[in-house]
C-alpha positions in Angstrom: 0.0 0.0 0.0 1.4 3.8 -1.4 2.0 5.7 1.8 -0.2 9.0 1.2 1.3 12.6 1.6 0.0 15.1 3.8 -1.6 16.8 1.1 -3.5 13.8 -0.1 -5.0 13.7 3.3 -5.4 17.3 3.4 -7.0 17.7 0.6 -9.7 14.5 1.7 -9.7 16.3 5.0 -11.0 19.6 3.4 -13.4 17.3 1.1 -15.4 16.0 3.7 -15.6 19.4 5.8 -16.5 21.2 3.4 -18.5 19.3 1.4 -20.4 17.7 4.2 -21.4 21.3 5.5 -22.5 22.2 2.9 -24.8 19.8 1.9 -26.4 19.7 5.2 -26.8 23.1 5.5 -28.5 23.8 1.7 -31.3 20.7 3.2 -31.7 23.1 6.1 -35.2 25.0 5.8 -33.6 27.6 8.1 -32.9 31.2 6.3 -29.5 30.4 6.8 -29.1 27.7 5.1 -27.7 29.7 1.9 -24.6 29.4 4.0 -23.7 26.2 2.4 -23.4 27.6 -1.5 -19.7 29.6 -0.6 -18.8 26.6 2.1 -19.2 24.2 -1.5 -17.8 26.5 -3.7 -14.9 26.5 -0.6 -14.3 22.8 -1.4 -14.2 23.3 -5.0 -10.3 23.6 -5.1 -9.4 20.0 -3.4 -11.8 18.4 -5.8 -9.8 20.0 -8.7 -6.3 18.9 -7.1 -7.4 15.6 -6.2 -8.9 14.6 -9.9 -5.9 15.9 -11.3 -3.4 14.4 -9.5 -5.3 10.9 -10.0 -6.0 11.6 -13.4 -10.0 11.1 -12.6 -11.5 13.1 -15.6 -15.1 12.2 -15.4 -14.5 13.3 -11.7 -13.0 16.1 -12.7 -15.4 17.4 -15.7 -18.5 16.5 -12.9 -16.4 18.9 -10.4 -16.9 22.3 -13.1 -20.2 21.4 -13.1 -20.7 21.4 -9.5 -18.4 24.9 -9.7 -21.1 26.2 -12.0 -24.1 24.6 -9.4 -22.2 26.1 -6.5 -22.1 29.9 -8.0 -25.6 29.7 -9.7 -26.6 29.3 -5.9 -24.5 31.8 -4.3 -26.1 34.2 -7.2 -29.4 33.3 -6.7 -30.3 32.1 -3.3 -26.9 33.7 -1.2 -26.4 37.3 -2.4 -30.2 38.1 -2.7 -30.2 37.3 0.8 -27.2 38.7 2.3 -28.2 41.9 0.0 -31.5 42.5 1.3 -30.6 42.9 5.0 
């Protein structure tokens, strides 16, 4: 078994935070739960390194559309909000 860097770990580290939080905080039917459109767009860059590095394109090519999903909900559900009070 490959002995994993500290990056590789980071990067899964930051995955998970990031990604987790946000998903359970766009399910949220709270008004604050537009939080969790920046904290995904946040986890955005490991996603990129990590199907890079492992050569991953389908993984990769899913990840700019997640980008795109990510922004279309900061634009529409995030900044009317944050904009408005």
């Amino acid at each position: 078994m490959a002995k994993r860097s500290f990056l590789d770990i980071f990067t899964q580290v930051w995955i998970f935070i990031f990604g987790t939080s946000a998903m359970w905080l766009i399910s949220r039917p709270e008004t604050w739960g537009f939080w969790g459109f920046p904290l995904g767009l946040i986890g955005q860059p490991a996603w990129y390194y990590t199907t890079v590095k492992k050569k991953q394109w389908g993984i990769a090519a899913l990840s700019i559309f997640y980008t795109y999903s990510w922004i279309q909900g900061i634009w529409l559900k995030f900044l009317p909000y944050v904009n408005s009070n």
